[in-house]
Structure formats: C-alpha cells, structure tokens
C-alpha positions in Angstrom: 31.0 99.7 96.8 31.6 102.9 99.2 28.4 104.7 99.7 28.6 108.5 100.3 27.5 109.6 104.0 24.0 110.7 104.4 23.8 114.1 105.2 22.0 115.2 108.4 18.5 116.3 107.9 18.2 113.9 104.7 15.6 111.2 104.8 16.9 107.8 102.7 14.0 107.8 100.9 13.8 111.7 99.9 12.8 110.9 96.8 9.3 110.2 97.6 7.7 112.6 95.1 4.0 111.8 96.4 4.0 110.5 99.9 1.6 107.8 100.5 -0.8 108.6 103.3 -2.2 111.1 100.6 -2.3 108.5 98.3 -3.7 105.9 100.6 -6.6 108.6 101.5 -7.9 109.0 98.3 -8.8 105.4 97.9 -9.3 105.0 101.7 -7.0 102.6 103.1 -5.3 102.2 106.2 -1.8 101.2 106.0 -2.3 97.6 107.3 -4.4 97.2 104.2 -2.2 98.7 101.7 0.3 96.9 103.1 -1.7 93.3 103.1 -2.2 94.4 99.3 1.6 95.3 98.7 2.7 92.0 101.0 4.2 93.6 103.6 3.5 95.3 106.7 1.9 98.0 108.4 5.2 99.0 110.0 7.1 99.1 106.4 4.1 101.3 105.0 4.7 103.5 107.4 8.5 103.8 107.6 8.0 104.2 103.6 5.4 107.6 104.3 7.5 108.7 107.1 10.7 108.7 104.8 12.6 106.5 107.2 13.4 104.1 104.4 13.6 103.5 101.0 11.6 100.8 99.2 13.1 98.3 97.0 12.9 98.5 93.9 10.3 95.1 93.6 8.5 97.0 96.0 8.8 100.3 94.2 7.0 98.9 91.2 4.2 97.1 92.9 3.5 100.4 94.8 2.9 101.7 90.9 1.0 99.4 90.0 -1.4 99.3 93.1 -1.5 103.1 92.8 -1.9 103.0 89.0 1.1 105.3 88.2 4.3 104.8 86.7 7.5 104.3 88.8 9.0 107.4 87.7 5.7 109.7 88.8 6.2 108.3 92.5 9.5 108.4 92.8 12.5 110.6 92.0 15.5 109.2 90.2 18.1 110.2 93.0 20.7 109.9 90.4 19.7 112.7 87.8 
C-alpha cells in the first residue's frame, strides 16, 4: 500500500477534534496518570496532545471510553 506524502505543516494526527490536555484538565490528570490508565506512557500522551502521532485505533477507543465519549466525537474520520 503507497501512502500519499504528508504535506508540510500537517500533523499525523490532525484529526484530533478535542486535544487532550483540555480533556485531561477537566478531570485533573497529569499525563503520566492518564497514561498509567490508558497503559501507555507519559511520553505517548504527550506526542498524542502535541499531534506528533496518531493513536491506534485500540488506543483510539480506550481514550473514548476513559473520556466517556464516542470515538467519532474525539476524532475526525480523515477519510470523509
């Protein structure tokens, strides 16, 4: 599978609809406790808020879950 280039400027994980220090404030977390509750670490959390990467889509759900929202209210469909 050929992936298209990424343009300059764009983040991989643009579709971030709510980013997730804001999230993590209103229950007030750091990110090495979100991510001790999401199983990963602080480092991932942050490269997820910071748009540097894009979560799977395991991760993806259980970020739902932990925030109470569906997927599709966190994150964009890049597709359509």
């Amino acid at each position: 599978m050929v992936r298209a280039p990424n343009p300059a400027g764009r983040h991989l994980a643009s579709g971030f609809r709510w980013p997730g220090d804001r999230r993590r404030a209103l229950i007030g977390w750091t990110q090495e406790q979100l991510g001790q509750v999401l199983g990963v670490s602080r480092q991932a959390i942050n490269a997820l808020e910071t748009e540097k990467h894009a979560p799977s889509l395991d991760l993806a759900y259980r970020i739902a879950v932990t925030f109470g929202r569906p997927v599709e209210e966190i994150f964009e469909n890049p597709h359509g």
